[in-house]
C-alpha positions in Angstrom: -56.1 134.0 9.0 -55.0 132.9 5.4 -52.2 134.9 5.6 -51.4 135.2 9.5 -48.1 132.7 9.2 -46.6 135.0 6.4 -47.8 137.5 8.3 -45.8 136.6 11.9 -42.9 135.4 10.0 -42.3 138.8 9.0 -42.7 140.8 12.4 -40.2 138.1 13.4 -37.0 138.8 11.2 -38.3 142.9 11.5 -38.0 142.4 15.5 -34.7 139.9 15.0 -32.9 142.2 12.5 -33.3 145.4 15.5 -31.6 142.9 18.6 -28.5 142.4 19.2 -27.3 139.0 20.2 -24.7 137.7 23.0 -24.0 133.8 22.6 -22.8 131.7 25.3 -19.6 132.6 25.0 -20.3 136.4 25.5 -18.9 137.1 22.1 -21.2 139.5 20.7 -22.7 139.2 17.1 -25.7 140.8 15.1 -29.6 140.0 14.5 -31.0 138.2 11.6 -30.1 141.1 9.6 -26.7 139.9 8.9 -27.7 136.0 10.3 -30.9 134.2 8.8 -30.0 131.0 10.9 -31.1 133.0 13.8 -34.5 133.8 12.4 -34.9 130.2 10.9 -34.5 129.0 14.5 -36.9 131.4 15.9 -39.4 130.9 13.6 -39.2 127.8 13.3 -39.2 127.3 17.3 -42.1 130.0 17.4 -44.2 127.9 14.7 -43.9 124.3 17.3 -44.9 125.8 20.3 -47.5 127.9 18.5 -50.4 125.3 18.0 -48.8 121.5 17.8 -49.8 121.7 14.1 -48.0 123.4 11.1 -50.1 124.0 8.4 -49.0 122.7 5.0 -48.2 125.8 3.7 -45.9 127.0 6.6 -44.3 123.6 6.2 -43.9 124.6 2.6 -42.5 128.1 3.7 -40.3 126.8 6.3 -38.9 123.9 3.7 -38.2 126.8 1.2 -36.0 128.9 4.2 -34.1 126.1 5.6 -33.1 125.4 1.6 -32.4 128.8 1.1 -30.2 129.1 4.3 -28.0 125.7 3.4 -26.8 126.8 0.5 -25.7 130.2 1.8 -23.6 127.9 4.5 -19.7 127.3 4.5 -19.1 124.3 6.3 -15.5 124.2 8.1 -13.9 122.2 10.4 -14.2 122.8 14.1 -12.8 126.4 14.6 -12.5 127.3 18.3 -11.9 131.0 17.8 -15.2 131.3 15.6 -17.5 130.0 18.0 -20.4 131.9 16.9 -20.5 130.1 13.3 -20.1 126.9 15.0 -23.0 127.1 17.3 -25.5 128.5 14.9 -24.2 125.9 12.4 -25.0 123.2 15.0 -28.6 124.9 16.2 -29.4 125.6 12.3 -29.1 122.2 11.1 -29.8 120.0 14.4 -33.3 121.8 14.0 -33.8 121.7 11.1 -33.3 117.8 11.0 -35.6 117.5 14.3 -38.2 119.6 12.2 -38.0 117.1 9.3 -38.1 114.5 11.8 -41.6 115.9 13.3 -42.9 116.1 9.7 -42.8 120.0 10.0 -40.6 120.5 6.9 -40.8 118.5 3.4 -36.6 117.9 2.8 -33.7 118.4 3.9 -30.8 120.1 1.8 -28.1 117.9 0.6 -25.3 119.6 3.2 -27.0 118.4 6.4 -25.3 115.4 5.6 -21.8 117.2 4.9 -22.1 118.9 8.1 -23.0 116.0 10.3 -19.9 113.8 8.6 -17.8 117.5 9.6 -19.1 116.6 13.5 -17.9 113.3 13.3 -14.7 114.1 11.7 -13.9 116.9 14.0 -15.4 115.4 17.5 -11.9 114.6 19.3 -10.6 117.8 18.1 -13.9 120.0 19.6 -13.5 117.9 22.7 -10.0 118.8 22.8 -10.5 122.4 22.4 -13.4 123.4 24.2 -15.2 120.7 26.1 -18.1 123.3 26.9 -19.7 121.9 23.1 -19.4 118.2 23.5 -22.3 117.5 25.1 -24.7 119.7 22.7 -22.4 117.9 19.9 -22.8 114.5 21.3 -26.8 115.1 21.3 -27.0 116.5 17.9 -25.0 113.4 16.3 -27.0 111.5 18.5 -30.6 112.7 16.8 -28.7 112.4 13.3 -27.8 108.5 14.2 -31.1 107.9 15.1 -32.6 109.6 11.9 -30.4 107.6 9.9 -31.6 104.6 11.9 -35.5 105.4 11.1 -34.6 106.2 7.6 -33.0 102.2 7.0 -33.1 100.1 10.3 -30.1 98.6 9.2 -27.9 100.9 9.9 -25.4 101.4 12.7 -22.9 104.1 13.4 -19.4 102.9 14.2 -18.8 101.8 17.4 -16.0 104.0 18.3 -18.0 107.1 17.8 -21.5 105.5 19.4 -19.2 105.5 22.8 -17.7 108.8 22.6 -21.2 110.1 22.2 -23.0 108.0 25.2 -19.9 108.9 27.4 -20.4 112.5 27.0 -24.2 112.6 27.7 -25.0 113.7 30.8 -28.4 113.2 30.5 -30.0 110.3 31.7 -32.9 110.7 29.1 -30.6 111.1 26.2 -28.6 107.7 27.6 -32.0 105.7 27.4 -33.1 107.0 24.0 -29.5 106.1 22.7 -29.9 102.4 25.0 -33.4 101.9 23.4 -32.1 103.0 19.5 -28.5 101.3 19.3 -28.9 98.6 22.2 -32.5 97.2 21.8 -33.0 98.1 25.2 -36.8 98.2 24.8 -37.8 98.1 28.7 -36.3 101.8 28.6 -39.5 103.2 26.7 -41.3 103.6 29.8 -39.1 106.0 31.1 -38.7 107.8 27.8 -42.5 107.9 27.6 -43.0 109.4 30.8 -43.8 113.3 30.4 -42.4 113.8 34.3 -38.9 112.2 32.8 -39.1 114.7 29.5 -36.4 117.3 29.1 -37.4 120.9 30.1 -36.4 122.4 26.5 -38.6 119.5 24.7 -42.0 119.4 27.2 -42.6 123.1 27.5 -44.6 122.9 24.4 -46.9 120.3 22.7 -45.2 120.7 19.7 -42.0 119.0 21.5 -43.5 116.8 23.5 -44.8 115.6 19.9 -41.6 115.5 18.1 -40.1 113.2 21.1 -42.8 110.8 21.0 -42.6 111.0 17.3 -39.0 109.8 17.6 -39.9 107.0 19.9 -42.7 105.6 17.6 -40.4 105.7 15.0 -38.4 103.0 16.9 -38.0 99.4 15.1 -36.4 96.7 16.4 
């Protein structure tokens, strides 16, 4: 059992390096072999929904891969004719900061911070050119404001972007966690606290239904 993590991690990026992948856009790309974002993901999503608890050596495992990956990563601006990069640039490092967020990995690499500015910078111009990523953009700059905002409750995003990104949420649950983080809007917790009023992709596992109520605990006035 000692060594079972290490153990699963490498039948993962064995079975991941043999698919091939479509994305959303039907552009077809390679496994793990060629892209370790892709197994980072898995593994990483594989290791939430395992057990609700990551041990402190798989924490100390993951922290070492998501390092590893970052600085293997060219950040660009938005690209619309190399979505592929794009989206696992946006999966890769929205994870990654969700992960840290859940205490399930010990830092964060230095060009989280890069890329998230990038999103900022670029968010008029990927609305512009393919409207299909706003909304996965808007939540990801979302979660990134409201790590900021745990890290120093002081801070505020500007305004300008804060209502790009609630006007491009479509949903409901995301628009109360940004009303209870950058409004005050306290009476909204009930609703977020409700597991009935959960999104699918974060209560189909105990490991995300932890990590959003780890992100509403985290909320100071």
């Amino acid at each position: 059992m000692e060594y079972s993590y290490l153990a699963l991690t490498s039948l993962i990026y064995f079975c991941l390096a043999t698919i091939n992948f479509f994305n959303e856009d039907g552009k077809y790309a390679i496994g793990s072999k060629e892209d370790t974002r892709i197994a980072f993901d898995t593994v990483r999503s594989f290791t939430l929904c395992g057990d609700d608890e990551v041990s402190d050596e798989s924490k100390r495992i993951l922290t070492d891969y998501h390092i590893e990956i970052s600085k293997n990563i060219s950040i660009n601006t938005f690209d619309v004719n190399n979505l592929w990069d794009f989206l696992n640039n946006l999966s890769f490092y929205t994870n990654s900061l969700l992960s840290y967020i859940n205490n399930d990995i010990l830092s964060l690499h230095s060009s989280i911070y890069i890329f998230f500015n990038n999103l900022i910078y670029d968010y008029d111009n990927i609305k512009s050119l393919d409207y299909r990523q706003i909304e996965k953009t808007s939540i990801s700059l979302l979660y990134y404001f409201i790590y900021l905002k745990i890290t120093d409750t002081r801070y505020t995003p500007n305004d300008d972007i804060l209502d790009k990104i609630y006007n491009n949420l479509n949903s409901t649950y995301h628009k109360n966690l940004y009303e209870l983080y950058f409004n005050n809007k306290t009476d909204y917790k009930n609703y977020l606290y409700t597991p009935q009023n959960i999104p699918s992709n974060f209560s189909f596992c105990n490991g995300y239904k932890k990590l959003i109520i780890k992100i509403l605990d985290s909320y100071k006035k």
